[in-house]
C-alpha positions in Angstrom: 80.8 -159.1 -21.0 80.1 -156.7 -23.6 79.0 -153.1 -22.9 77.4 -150.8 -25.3 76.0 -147.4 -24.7 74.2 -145.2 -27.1 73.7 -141.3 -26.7 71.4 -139.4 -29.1 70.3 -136.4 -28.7 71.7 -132.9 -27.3 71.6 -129.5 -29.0 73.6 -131.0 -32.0 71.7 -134.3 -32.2 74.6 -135.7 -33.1 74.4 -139.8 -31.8 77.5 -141.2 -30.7 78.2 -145.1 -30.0 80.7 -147.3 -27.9 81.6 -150.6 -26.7 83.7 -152.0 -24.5 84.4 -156.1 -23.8 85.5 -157.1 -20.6 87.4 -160.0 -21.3 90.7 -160.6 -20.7 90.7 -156.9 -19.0 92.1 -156.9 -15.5 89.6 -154.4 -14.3 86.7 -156.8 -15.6 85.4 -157.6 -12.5 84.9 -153.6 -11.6 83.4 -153.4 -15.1 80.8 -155.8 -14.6 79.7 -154.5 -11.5 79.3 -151.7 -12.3 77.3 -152.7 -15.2 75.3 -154.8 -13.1 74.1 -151.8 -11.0 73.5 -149.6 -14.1 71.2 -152.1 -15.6 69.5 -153.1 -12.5 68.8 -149.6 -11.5 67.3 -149.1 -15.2 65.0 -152.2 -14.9 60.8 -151.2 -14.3 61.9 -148.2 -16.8 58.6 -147.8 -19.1 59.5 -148.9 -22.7 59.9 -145.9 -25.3 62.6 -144.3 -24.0 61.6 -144.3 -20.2 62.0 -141.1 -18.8 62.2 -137.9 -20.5 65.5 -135.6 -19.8 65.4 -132.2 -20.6 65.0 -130.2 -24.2 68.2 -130.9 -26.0 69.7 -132.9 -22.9 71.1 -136.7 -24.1 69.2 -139.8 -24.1 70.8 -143.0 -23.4 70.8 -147.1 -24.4 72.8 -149.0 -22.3 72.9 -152.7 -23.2 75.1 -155.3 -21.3 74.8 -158.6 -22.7 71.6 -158.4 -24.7 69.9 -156.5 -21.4 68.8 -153.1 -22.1 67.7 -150.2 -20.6 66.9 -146.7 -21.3 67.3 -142.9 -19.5 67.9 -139.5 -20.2 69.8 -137.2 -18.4 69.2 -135.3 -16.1 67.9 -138.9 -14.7 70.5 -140.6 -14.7 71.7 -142.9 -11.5 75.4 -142.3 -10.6 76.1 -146.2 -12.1 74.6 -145.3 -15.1 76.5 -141.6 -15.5 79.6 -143.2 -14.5 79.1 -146.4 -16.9 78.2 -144.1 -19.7 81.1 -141.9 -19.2 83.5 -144.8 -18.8 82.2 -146.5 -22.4 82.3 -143.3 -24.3 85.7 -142.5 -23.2 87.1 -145.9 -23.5 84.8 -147.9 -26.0 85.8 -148.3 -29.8 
């Protein structure tokens, strides 16, 4: 499974970009589940962004295997904030 998040936005607008591949991880089962719930809690977001976060607050991509879906802080479901956090910090 492959994970990507995208964060724009944020006083600096600086956009940052990760992605992580689950196979042959051991935790790969705990990484797609949690993926899962990201994206399903995303799903019925409007397209264009979905919902608007706050001025200068990050706005979000999240795409597991060709599925996307969009949010904004301060919006954010704990999967998704938890996913996000995970890819940034671990991602290439």
């Amino acid at each position: 499974m492959r994970i990507q998040v995208r964060r724009t936005g944020g006083f600096a607008g600086i956009e940052r970009h990760a992605e992580v591949d689950t196979s042959g991880r051991p935790d790969a089962a705990e990484w797609q589940a949690l993926a899962e719930r990201a994206v399903a809690a995303g799903r019925g977001t409007p397209p264009g962004g979905g919902p608007h976060g706050v001025p200068d607050g990050f706005s979000y991509e999240i795409t597991v295997d060709g599925r996307t879906v969009r949010c904004a802080d301060p919006r954010l479901t704990d999967e998704q904030r938890e996913l996000v956090r995970r890819v940034l910090k671990e991602g290439a």
